[in-house]
Every structure is written in C-alpha cells, then in structure tokens.
N, C-alpha and C positions, 0 to 999 in steps of 0.2 A: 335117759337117765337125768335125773332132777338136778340142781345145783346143791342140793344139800347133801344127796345120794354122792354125789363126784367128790364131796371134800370130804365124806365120810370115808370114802374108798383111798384117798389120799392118807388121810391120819390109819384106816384101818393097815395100808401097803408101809407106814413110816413104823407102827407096832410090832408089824410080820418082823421086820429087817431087825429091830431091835430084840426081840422074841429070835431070831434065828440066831443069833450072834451074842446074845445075852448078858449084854451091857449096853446100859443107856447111849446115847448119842450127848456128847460134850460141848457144849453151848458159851462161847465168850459174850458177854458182850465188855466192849469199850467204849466210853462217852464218861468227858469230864464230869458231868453233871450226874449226881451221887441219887437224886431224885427221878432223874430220867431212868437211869437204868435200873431203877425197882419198879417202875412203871411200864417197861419193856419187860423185866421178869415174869411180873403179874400176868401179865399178857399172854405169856406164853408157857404160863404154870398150866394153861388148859392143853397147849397141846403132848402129845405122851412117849413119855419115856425119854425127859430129857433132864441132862445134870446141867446145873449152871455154875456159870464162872466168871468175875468181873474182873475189870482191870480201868484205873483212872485215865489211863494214858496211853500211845500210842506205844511206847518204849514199856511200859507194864505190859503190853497185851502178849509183846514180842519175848519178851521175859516168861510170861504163863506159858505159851506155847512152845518152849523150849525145855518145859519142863515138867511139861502136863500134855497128854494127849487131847484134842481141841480139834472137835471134825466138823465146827461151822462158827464166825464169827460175824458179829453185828457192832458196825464202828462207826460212830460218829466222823462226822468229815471235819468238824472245829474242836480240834484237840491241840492243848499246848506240844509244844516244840515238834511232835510229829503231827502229822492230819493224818485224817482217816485212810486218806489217798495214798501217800509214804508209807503207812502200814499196812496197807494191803498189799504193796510190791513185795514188800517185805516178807509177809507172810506165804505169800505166789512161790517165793523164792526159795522156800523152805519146806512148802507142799503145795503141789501146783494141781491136786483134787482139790482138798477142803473150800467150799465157797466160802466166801469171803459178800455182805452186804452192808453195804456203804446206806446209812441215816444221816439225811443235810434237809436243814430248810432253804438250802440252795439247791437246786435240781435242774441250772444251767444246759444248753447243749453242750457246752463243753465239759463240763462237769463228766455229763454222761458219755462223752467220747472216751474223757481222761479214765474214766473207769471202766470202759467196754476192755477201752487198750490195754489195761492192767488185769483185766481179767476179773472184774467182779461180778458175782451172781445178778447183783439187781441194786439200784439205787432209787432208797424207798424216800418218800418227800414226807417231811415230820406237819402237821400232825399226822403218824402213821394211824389208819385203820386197824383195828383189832385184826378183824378178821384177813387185812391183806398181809401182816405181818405173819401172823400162822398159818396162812398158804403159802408165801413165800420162802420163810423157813423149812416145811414140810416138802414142798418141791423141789429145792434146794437139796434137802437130806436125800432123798430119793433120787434125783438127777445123779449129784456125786456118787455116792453109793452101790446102788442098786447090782453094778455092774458086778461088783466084787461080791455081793448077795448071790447072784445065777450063778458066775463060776464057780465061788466054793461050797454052797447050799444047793445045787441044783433039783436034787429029792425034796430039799425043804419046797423050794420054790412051785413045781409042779403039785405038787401036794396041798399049797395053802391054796388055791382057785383065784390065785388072781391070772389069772391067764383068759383075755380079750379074743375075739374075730383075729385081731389085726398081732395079734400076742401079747406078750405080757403087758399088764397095766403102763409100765415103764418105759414101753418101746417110744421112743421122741413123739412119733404122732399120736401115738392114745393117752400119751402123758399130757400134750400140749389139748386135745380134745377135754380131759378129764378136767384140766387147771383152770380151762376158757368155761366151761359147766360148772363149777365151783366158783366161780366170783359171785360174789355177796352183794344185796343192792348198796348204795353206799347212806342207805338209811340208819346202819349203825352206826354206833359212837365212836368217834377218834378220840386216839389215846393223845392228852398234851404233848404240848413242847417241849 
C-alpha cells in the first residue's frame, strides 16, 4: 500500500466513524496566540468531519470542555497561568479517552516524559508540518474512538470493508503499519510558529 493510499485509508476510517455516529468529531484547540490557532484551523479544515473550538487559555479550555462535548484537544504547552501540561491533567481527569496533544517549540526529554506520564497522545514540535498534524489528529480520532465504533456499530463496521488480513484497519498493528505508510516526505510546508 503506497503512503498516500495509507493516509487516504486513515481520513477514509476517521469519515466511516463520523458517518456511523453522525455527528462531526469536536476539536479544541488552545494556544494563547490568536494567530496560531487559525493557522492550526486551516490546517485541519482539510481533514473531515471535524467541528472546531478555541479556547485562549488553559482555564478557558477547561471551562469549554465542561460545557461542550470536546473528543480531542491540541494545546499549547506556554499558556498563561495554566500550561498546556496542567491542562492536560486536568482534562485526563475528567475524561481519560479523549487525546489530548501537546504543541511546544520545546520538545525536551523531559518534556516528553512529563507528558507520556500525563497521558498525552503526542507532543508535536512547532513548526508543525501540515500533513504530521492531520495524521496525528486523525490517528488519535481513530485510536480513542474506534473501540466504541465495533462495539456499538458492529454491522456498520463489517459492512464498511475496512477490515485487514490482520483485522480491522484499527487493530494497534495495522493501525501502527498504516500511520508508519502514511508519513509524508518532509518536503512539505510547515505551518509557522
């Protein structure tokens, strides 16, 4: 399967899930910077079926999501009074599916310990790549998710053809084969700071 085929299969398995359940998937992003996160939007106006939601602050984000259903968030790690790190416990804490990815142009070993420990999906290093941020997010959907897609859609699921040798596109190995075939050369553009 090509790398373009793998991320096609990706975005086409994140459509199914949204298409079985029939409401978009809810998208925070957080990051003080008012610029950044329309440029994170844009980014990820290409990929499908997703609602968007911002929040300035770490204590806004925690505020949306309390009040708003919110099944994946992208948060700055330099945010006044909370960081991105403080709000991702936080959010952990209050739904411990929803991924949660952490944006820093610090990408530390600690850093990334401090956020394995907390439970974040992935801590992306700003300038992010277009297309690593819409695999990420899209794997992410799919990781979290999926599970609760077979158990209560089971008919949907046998039915749509995503089903592998190894089984469902989903299953950790052919998800982790599919996502490793979908990385993009890094000849494309990154999105700013």
């Amino acid at each position: 399967m090509s790398r373009r085929q793998s991320r096609l299969r990706i975005l086409r398995w994140v459509r199914f899930m949204v298409n079985a359940v029939q409401k978009p998937f809810q998208l925070l992003i957080a990051d003080d910077n008012r610029a950044f996160r329309e440029v994170l939007r844009e980014a990820l106006e290409i990929a499908p079926s997703l609602e968007f939601f911002e929040a300035e602050s770490g204590e806004e984000a925690v505020e949306v999501v309390q009040r708003q259903r919110i099944d994946i968030v992208l948060l700055d790690m330099h945010m006044h009074v909370m960081t991105g790190l403080e709000t991702l416990r936080v959010l952990k804490r209050m739904d411990a599916i929803r991924p949660c990815i952490l944006i820093t142009s610090d990408t530390s070993d600690a850093l990334r310990r401090d956020a394995a420990d907390a439970d974040a999906f992935s801590v992306l290093r700003k300038p992010v790549p277009r297309h690593e941020l819409v695999c990420i997010v899209s794997t992410a959907l799919v990781t979290a998710y999926e599970k609760q897609l077979v158990v209560n859609e089971p008919a949907l699921v046998k039915e749509s053809g995503f089903v592998k040798d190894k089984g469902l596109v989903t299953d950790p190995s052919a998800l982790t084969d599919i996502v490793t075939e979908a990385a993009i050369p890094p000849r494309n553009r990154e999105l700013p700071r």
